[in-house]
N, C-alpha and C positions, 0 to 999 in steps of 0.2 A: 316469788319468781325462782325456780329452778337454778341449782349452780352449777356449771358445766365444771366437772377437773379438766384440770394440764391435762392430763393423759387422753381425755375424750374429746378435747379441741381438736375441729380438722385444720390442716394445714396445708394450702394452696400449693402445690409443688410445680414452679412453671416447669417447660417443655422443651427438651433440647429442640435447640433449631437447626434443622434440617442443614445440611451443607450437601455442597458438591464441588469435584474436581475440575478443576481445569487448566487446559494448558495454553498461554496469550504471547499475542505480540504485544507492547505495552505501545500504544497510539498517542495517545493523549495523558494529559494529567491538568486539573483545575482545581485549584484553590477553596477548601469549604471551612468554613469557621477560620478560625484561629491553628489550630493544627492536622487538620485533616485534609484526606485528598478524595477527588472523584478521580477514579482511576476506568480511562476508556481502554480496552482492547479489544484483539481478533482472535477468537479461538481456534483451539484444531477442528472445533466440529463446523467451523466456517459460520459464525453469528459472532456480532457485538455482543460485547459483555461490557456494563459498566456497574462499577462497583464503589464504595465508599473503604478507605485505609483508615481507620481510626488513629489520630495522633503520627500518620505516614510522613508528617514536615516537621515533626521533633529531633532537634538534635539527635543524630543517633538511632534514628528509631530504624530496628533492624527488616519491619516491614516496607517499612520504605525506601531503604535501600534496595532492595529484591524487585524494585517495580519505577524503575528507571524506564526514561524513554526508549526504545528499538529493543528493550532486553527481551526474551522471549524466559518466561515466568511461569512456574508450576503453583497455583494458589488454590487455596482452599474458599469456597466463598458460601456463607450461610446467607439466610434468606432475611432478607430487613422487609419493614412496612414499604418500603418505596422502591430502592435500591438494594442490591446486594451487600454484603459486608466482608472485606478479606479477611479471615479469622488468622490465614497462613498463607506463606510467599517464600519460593526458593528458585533463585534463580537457574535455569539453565544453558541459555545463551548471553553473557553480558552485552555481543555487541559493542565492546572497548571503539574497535575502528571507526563506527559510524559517528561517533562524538568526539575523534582526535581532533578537529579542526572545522571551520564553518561552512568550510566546503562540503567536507564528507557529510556533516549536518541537514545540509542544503537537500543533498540526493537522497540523504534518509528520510528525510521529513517529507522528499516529494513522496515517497510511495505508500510512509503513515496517513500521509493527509488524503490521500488517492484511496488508501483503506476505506478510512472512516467515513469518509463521504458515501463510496458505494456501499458500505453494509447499516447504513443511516436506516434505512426501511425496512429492519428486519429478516432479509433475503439471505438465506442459506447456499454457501459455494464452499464447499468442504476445500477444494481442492484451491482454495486461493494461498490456504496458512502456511504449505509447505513450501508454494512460490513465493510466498514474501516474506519468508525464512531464509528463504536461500538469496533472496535477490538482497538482504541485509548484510548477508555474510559476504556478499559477494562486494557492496559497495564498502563495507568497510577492510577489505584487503586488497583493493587496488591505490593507484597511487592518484595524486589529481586528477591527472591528465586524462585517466580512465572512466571517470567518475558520468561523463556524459551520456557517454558508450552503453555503461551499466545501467543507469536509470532509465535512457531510453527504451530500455529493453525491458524493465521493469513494468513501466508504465506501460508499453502498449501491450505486453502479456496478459496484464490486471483487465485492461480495457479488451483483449481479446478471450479473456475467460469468462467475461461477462456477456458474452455475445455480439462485442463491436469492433471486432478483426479485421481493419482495413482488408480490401481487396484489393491485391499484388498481383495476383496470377492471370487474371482475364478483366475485359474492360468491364467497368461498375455498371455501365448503362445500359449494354446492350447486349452485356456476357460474349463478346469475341473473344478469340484463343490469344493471348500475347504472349509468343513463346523467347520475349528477351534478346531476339537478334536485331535488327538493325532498323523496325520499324520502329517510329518513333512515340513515346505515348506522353502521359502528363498523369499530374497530379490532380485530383477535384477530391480534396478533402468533403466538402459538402454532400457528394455523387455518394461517395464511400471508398475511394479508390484512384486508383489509376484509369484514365481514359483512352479510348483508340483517338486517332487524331480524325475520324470521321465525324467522329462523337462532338470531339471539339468546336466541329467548323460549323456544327448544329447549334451550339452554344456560342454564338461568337460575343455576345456581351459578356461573359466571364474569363478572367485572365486565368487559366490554370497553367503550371510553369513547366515545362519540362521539366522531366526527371529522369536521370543519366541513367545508364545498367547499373555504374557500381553503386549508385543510392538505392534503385531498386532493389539490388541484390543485397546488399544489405539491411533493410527494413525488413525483409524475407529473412535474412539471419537473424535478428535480433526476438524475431518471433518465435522463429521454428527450436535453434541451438539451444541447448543448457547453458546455463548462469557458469558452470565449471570450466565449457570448451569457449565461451567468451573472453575470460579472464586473462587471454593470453593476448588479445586483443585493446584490451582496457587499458593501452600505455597511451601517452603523450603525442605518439607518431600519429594515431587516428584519432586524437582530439578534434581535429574540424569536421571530420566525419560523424565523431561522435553528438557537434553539436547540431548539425544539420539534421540527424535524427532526432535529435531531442525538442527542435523547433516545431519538425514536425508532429512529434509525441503528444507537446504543448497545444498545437493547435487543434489535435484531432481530439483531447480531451476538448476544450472549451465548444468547439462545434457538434462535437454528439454528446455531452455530459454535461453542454454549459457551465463546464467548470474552470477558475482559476487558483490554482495552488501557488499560495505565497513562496514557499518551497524550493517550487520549477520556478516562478518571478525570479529569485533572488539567485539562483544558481545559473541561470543566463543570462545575468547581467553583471558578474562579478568580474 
């Protein structure tokens, strides 16, 4: 038999594995092995990323500090058999505020959990990442009392960038002009909107409730305004205000998204 030298032996040389950048909101985190994470986020190019942190729940471990929940995260992620892997993590938004307290917790987690849900199926919305960047920034610098105000606004944004923009401006049913003055309209979440009250009296088995100008006019701000010209609004004085939209928020995810966020639960009922 032939003897092969050291020198002529080949030598298998594996293959760097491919990476790529990207920049996350940090959604989720679950528990894998003994010290590892599946780390969920949203990226800037508007798709779920989920990835594996090797050793991310070891004392110390400096990757896993960098990929906290709400932080918005620059990571490096190479290409695994199944999952991705974070080879690099640097944070560039902590998000301190939205984890000072269970409240602020509360209104973060509605809008992560309101993420993850709609980017569950793949669906690209570039333009979700920098509003829920900003609507994080936004909930972690206001004070309690504000917190309802800010999330409302959050949540029907998300829900209105995805195509399900309640209808404020004219009746859902029958597209009449409601120009806000003194006729009266109603709510029908189910319809999509606000109803004329001709509409109502066609519907008479469903109880839809009046809905005053300044609610209207307000769910029309919380849609329309920036997260910044909000802020000044976000105090204590429009706490009731803020939570009536937020009920609303609440319900109009569960009836078009059949969704219930633990989140939005536990933040109107505190």
């Amino acid at each position: 038999m032939p003897i092969r030298s050291a020198a002529s032996a080949t030598v298998k040389v594996p293959e760097a594995m491919p990476s790529e950048a990207a920049t996350i909101i940090v959604l989720k985190k679950t528990k894998l092995g003994e010290t590892d994470l599946i780390v969920t986020g949203f990226s800037a190019a508007g798709r779920q990323v989920r990835a594996v942190a090797k050793g991310g729940r070891k004392p110390g471990s400096r990757t896993g500090a960098h990929l906290e929940l709400f932080c918005v995260s620059e990571v490096l992620l190479g290409k695994g058999r199944n999952l991705d892997v974070v080879s690099e993590a640097r944070i560039l938004d902590a998000n301190l505020g939205c984890r000072q307290d269970v409240e602020h917790s509360a209104a973060a987690g509605a809008v992560v959990e309101l993420l993850d849900k709609v980017s569950q199926d793949g669906t690209v919305e570039e333009r979700l990442f920098a509003m829920a960047r900003e609507a994080l920034r936004c909930i972690g610098s206001v004070e309690i009392g504000g917190l309802e105000l800010s999330c409302a606004a959050a949540l029907l944004k998300i829900a209105a960038q995805i195509g399900l923009c309640p209808e404020l401006g004219a009746c859902a049913v029958c597209g009449a002009t409601t120009d806000g003055g003194d006729t009266p309209v109603f709510l029908d979440i189910p319809q999509g909107g606000i109803i004329c009250q001709q509409c109502r009296h066609e519907h008479p088995y469903t109880q839809q409730p009046l809905i005053s100008k300044e609610l209207r006019l307000w769910l029309c701000n919380l849609l329309s305004l920036r997260f910044s010209d909000l802020e000044p609004y976000a105090t204590g004085k429009y706490q009731p205000l803020g939570r009536q939209c937020l009920q609303i928020a609440q319900q109009w995810l569960s009836c078009h998204l059949n969704l219930s966020l633990k989140s939005l639960d536990f933040l109107l009922t505190s």
